[in-house]
DOTIMI-580958 format. One record per atom (N, C-alpha, C): x negated, y, z. Coordinates in steps of 0.02 Angstrom, whole numbers, plus 50000, padded with zeros to 5 digits. Layout:
DOTIMI-580958
XYZ;...
***
This chain:
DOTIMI-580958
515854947450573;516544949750564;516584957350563;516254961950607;516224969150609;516194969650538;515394966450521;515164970650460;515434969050386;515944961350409;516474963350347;516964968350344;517174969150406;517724974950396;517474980850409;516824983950392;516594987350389;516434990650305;516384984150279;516304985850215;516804988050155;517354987650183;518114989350157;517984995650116;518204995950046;518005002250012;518155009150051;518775008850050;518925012650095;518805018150143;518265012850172;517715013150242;516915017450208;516845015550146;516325018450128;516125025250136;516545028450144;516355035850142;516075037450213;516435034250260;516315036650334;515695031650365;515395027050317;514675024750345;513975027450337;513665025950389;513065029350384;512535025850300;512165031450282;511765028150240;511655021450218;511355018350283;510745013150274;511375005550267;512075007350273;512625002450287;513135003250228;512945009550172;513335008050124;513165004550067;513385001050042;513154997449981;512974999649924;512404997049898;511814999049842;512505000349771;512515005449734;512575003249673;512374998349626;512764994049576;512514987249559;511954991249490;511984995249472;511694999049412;511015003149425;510795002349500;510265005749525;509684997249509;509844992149509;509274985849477;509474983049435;510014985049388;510484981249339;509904981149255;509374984949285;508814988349222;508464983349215;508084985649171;507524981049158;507224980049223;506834988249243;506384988849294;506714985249380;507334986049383;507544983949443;507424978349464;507434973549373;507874965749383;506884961849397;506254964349353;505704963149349;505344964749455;505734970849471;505614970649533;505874964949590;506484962249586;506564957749621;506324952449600;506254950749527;505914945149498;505094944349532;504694947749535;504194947649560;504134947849637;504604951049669;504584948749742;504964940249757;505354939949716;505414932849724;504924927649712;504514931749673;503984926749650;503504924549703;503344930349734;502684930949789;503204927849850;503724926049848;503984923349894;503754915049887;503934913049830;503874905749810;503174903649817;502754909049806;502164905949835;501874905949895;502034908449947;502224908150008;502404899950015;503014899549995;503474894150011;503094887949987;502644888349947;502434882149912;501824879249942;501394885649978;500924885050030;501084884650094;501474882350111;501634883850192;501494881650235;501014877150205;500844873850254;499814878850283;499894882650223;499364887350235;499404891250269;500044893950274;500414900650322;500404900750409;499964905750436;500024905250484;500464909750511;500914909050592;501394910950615;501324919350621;500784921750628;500454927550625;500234931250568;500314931650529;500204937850464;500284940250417;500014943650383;500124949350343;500004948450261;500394948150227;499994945250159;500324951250126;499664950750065;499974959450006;499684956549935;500254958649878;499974958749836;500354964249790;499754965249754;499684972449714;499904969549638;500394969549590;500544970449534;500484975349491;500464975449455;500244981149386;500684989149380;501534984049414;501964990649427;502054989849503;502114985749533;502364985549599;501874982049663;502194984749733;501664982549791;502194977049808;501974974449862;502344970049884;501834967049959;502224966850023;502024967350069;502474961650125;502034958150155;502684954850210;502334950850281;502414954450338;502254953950390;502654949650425;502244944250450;502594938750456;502174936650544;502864936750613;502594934350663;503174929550701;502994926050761;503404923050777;504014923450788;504274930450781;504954931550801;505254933250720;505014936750688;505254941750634;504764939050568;505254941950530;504724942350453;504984949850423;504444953650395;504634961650363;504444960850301;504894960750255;504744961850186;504684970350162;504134971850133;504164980150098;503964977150000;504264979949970;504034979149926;504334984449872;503864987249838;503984994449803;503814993649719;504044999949698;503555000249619;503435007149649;502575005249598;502195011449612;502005017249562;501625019149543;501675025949509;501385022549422;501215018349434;501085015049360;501945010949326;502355010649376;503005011049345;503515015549304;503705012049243;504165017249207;505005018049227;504965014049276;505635015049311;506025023549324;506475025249302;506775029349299;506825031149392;507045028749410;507035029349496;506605022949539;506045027349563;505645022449605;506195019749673;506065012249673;506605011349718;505775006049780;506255008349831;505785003049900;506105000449925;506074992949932;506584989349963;506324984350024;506654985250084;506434985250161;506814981850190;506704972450194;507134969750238;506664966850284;507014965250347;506864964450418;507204957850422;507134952050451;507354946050450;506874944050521;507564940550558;507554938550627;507404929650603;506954928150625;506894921150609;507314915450655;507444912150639;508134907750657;508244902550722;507124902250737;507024899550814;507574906050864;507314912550829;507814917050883;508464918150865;508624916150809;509374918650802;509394911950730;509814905750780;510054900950730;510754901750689;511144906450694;511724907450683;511684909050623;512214911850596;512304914750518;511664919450485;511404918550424;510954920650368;511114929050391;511684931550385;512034938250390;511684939150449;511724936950502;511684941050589;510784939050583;510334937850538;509804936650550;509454941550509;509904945050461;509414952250444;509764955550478;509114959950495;509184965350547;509204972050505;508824971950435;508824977150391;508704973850317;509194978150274;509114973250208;509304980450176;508824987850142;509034993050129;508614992450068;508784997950013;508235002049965;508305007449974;507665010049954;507785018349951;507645021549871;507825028249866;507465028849808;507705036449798;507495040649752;507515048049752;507785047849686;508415052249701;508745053149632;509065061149657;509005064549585;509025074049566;508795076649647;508195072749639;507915076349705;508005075249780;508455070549802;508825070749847;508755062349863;508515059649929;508295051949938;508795048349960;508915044949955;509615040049957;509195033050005;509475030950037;509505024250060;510205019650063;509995015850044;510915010350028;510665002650039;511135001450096;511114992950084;511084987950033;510754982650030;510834976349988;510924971250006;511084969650058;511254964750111;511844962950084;512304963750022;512934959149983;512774960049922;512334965749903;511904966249841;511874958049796;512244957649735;512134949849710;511474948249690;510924953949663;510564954949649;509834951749708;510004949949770;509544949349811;509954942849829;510424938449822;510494931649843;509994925649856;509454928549788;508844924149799;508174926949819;508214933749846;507924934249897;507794931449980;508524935149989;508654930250043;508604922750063;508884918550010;508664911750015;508004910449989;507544913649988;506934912049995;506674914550045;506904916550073;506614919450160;506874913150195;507604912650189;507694907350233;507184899250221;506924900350157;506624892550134;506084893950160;505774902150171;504974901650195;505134900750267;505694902150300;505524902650375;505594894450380;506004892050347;505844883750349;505104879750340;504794882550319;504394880450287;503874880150336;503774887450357;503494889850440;503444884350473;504264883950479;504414878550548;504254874350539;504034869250494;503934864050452;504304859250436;505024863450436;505674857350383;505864858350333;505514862550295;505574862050227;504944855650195;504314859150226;503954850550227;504054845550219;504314843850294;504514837750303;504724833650261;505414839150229;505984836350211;505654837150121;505064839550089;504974838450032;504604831850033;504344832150083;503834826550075;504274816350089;504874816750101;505134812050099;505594810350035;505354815049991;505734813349922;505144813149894;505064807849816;504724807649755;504644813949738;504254820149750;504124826249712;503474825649659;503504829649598;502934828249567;502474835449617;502044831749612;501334834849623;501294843049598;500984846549653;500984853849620;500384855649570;500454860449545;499834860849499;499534866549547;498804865249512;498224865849542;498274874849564;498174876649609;498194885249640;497814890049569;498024891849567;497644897549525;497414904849556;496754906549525;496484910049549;496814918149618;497544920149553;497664923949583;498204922749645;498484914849652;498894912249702;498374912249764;497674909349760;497244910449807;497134916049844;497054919949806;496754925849816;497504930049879;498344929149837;498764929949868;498834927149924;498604919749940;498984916849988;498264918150061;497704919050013;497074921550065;497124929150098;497474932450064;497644939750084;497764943150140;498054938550184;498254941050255;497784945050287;497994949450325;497444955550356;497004952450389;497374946350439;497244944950508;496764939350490;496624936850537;495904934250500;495834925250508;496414922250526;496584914750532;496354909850470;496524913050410;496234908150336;495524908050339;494974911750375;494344910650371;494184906150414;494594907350496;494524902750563;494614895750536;495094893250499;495234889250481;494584886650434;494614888450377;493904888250343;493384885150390;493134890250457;492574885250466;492694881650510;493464880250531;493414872950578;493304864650502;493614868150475;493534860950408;492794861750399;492404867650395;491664865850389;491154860950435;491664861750500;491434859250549;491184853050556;492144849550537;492374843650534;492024838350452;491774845350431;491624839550369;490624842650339;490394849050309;489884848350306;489354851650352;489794854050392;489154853450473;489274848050524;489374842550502;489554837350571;488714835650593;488364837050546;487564835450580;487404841850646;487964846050639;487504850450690;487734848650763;487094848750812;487044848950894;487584849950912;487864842850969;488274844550998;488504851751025;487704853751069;488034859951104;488104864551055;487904866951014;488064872750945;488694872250935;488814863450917;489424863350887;489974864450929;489874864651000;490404868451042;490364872051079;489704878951052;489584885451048;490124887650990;489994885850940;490394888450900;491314885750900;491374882850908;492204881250929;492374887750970;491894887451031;492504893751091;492224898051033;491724902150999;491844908850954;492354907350916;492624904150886;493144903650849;493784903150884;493584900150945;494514900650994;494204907851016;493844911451015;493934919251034;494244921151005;493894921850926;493984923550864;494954924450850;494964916250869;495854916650847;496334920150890;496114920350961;496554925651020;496394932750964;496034935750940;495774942950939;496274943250876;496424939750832;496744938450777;497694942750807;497794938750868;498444942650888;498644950350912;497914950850903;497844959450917;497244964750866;497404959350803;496874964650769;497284970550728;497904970150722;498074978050725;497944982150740;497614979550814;497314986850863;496784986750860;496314984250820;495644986550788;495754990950739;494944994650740;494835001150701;494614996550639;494565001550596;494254998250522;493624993150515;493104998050544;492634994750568;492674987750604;493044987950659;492954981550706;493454976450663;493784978650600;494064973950570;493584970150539;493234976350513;492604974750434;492064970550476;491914971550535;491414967750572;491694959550594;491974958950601;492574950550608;492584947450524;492944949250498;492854947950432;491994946050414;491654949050405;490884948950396;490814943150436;490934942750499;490704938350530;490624931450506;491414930850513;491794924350498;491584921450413;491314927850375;491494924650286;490754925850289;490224927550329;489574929250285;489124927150347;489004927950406;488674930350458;488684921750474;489244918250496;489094912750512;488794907250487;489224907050424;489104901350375;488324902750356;488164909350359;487374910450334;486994907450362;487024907750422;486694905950503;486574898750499;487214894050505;487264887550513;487054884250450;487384884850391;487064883950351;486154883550330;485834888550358;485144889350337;484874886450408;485124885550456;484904880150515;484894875050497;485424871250478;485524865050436;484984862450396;484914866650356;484454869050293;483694865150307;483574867550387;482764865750411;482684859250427;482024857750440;481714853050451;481954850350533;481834845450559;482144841550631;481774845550666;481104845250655;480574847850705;480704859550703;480824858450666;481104867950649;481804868950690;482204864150673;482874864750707;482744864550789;482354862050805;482384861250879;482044866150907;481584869850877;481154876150887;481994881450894;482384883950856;482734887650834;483444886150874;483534878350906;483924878650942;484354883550983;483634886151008;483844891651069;484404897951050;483964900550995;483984905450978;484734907350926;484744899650912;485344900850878;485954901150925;485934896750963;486494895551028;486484904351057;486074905751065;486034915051090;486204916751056;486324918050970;486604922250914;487364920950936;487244913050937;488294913650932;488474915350992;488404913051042;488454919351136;488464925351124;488304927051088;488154937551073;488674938851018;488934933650979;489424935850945;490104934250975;490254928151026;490774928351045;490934933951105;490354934451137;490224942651201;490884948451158;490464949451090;490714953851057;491444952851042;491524947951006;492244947150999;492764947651048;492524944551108;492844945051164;493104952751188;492404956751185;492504962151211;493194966751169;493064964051101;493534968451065;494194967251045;494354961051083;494894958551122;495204964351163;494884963251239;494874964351299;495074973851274;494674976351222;494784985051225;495354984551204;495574980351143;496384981051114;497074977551168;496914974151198;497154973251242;497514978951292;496904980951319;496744987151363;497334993651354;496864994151283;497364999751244;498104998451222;498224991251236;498964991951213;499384992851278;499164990451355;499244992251418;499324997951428;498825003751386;498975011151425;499435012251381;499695013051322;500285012951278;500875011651311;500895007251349;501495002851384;501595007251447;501005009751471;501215013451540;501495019051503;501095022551460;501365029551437;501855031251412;502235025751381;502815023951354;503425025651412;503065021051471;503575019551535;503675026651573;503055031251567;503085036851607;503435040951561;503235040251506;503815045451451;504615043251494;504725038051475;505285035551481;505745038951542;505135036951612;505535039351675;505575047451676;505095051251624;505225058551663;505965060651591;505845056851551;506795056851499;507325056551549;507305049751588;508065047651591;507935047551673;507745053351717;507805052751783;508535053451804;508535048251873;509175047351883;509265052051920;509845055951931;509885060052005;510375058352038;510355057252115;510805054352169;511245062252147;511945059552151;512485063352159;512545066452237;512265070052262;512565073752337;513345073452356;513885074052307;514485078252310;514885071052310;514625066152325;514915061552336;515525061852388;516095059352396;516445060552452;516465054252507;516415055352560;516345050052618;516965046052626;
***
């Protein structure tokens, strides 16, 4: 209710930036209408996989003119999605919504973006303007709301109890999109199905050596933001090259070879979950002293002072 009567023409002049409404002629273009067209797109495929989507991450894809970006965790989903310098768009526009997912806020579509802005530089000078009534983003929005369904798994559900035809087969670059996420769950996943289907010959105990590396693996996943490049590039390696190499070419040997190598393999994967663990435990660590330093910033800001002059 505020933010309708907020929007009163009227009212426009005396709102801040990020709360006045977009001109309809800033995506009315070619370039504007191809930009939301394509973020809607990378939305739908989201939505069509969702059951691929884990509650945790990050997926990007790079277009010919435009990026497109959307960080996705249990509370929130962040859409960024831009045109980039290979665009002939007259005004590069970036458009930045924030969406409260509906486990935390079931109420109205409206009170669940938290930010729904573009920006863009025109005679020099950067503008930011709402799109949050923008007509132009209606099916943006309702495709956020269909992916956070989808998340939850009632968009599922609820496809899978109707006659739907069958989807067609992923294509290369839907893979490649829906595999994209920073965080590293689509590989975890990967080798539990390897597990369950062409390593079921391997040793009990291996085979639940390797389970806890992978429940390491997936804790470290909620904090690999706070890995360096490296300790990203080293997880990744792990998970897509390092293991499958390992088990695989164990597999590979003879009964009487496998049992020689037993040992040694059970010690490889111990030394890799050590590791993983540890680089847990530092990001962890480091997000603790953040939190104190934050807190001590905080108290030497807003110290309280007892009033003396109080009267009795």
């Amino acid at each position: 209710m505020a933010k309708d009567w907020l929007m009163h023409p009227w009212l426009e002049k005396f709102l801040p930036d990020h709360l006045r409404p977009v001109d309809d002629h800033i995506f009315s273009d070619a370039h504007g209408l191809v930009l939301i067209q394509e973020t809607e797109a990378a939305l739908n495929r989201l939505i069509e996989h969702g059951k691929q989507v884990k509650s945790a991450q990050t997926f990007k894809k790079n277009g010919k003119t435009f990026h497109f970006r959307l960080k996705i965790n249990q509370k929130r989903m962040k859409l960024l999605s831009y045109e980039n310098h290979k665009s002939e768009a007259a005004l590069k526009k970036r458009i930045v919504i924030e969406y409260i997912r509906k486990a935390y806020v079931p109420k109205s579509r409206q009170t669940r973006c938290k930010e729904a802005t573009v920006q863009y530089i025109k005679n020099g000078q950067t503008y930011v303007r709402s799109i949050q009534k923008s007509k132009y983003f209606n099916g943006v929005f309702e495709k956020l709301e269909m992916l956070d369904d989808a998340l939850l798994g009632g968009l599922i559900e609820k496809t899978s109890t109707h006659s739907t035809p069958l989807s067609p087969p992923e294509s290369r670059e839907d893979q490649d999109f829906i595999h994209s996420s920073e965080e590293p769950f689509y590989f975890i996943q990967h080798l539990d199905n390897k597990i369950e289907s062409s390593w079921q010959s391997l040793d009990y105990l291996l085979e639940n050596r390797l389970k806890k590396l992978l429940e390491e693996t997936y804790l470290t996943g909620f904090v690999y933001d706070s890995l360096d490049i490296e300790e990203r590039y080293m997880v990744k390696r792990m998970l897509q090259t390092d293991i499958p190499s390992l088990v695989d070419t164990y597999l590979s040997l003879s009964e009487e070879n496998k049992e020689k190598q037993k040992e040694q393999i059970y010690e490889a994967l111990v030394k890799m979950e050590v590791n993983i663990r540890s680089l847990r435990e530092k990001a962890e660590h480091f997000k603790m002293d953040k939190m104190e330093q934050l807190l001590e910033l905080n108290e030497r800001r807003y110290r309280v002072t007892k009033n003396n002059n109080q009267s009795e």
